[in-house]
C-alpha positions in Angstrom: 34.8 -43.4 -44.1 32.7 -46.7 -44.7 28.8 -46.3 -44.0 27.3 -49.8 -43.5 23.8 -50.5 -42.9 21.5 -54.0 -42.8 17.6 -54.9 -43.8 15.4 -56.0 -45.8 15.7 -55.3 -48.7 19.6 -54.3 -47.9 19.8 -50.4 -48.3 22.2 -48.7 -50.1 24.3 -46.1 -48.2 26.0 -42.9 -48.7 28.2 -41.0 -46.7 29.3 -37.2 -47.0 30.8 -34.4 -45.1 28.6 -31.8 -43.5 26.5 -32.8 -46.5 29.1 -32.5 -49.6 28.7 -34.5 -52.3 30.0 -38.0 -52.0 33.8 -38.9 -53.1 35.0 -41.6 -55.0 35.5 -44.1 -52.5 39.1 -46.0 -52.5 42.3 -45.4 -50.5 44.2 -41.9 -49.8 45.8 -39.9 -47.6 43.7 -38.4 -44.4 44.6 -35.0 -43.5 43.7 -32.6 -40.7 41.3 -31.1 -43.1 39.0 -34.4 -43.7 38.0 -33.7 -39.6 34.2 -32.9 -39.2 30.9 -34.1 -39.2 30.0 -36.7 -41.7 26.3 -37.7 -42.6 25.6 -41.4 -43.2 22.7 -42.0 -44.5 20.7 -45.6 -45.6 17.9 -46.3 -47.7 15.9 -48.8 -48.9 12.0 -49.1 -50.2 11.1 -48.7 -46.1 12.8 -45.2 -45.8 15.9 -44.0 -44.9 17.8 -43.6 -41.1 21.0 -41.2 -40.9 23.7 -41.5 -38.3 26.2 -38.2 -38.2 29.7 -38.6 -37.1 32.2 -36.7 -35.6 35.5 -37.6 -37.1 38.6 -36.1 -35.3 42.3 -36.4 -36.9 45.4 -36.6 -35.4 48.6 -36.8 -36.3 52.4 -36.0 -35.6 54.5 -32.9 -36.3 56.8 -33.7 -39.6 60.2 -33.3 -38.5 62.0 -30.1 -37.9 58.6 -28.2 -37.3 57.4 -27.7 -33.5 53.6 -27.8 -32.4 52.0 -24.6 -31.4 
């Protein structure tokens, strides 16, 4: 999940589930356990705003198994 934020001076930003530590950032593999609410938060020598996010997940049944 990207956290982007502009002024001036341009903050820096940080992003984190139900406020966990930050990961790595680079490509994976979303599952239904990365839903939830994320905290994105920006700073800069002003002070700091934070947005939170409700990320859902969906995805399809892998073959052979049924929903339920």
């Amino acid at each position: 999940l990207g956290c982007r934020a502009d002024g001036d001076p341009p903050p820096s930003t940080r992003c984190a589930r139900d406020g966990a530590a930050t990961r790595a950032r680079g490509s994976r593999t979303v599952s239904r356990a990365d839903a939830g609410r994320y905290l994105c938060r920006a700073t800069n020598k002003h002070g700091s705003a934070v947005r939170s996010v409700l990320v859902t997940v969906e995805c399809e049944w892998p073959r052979g198994e049924q929903g339920g």
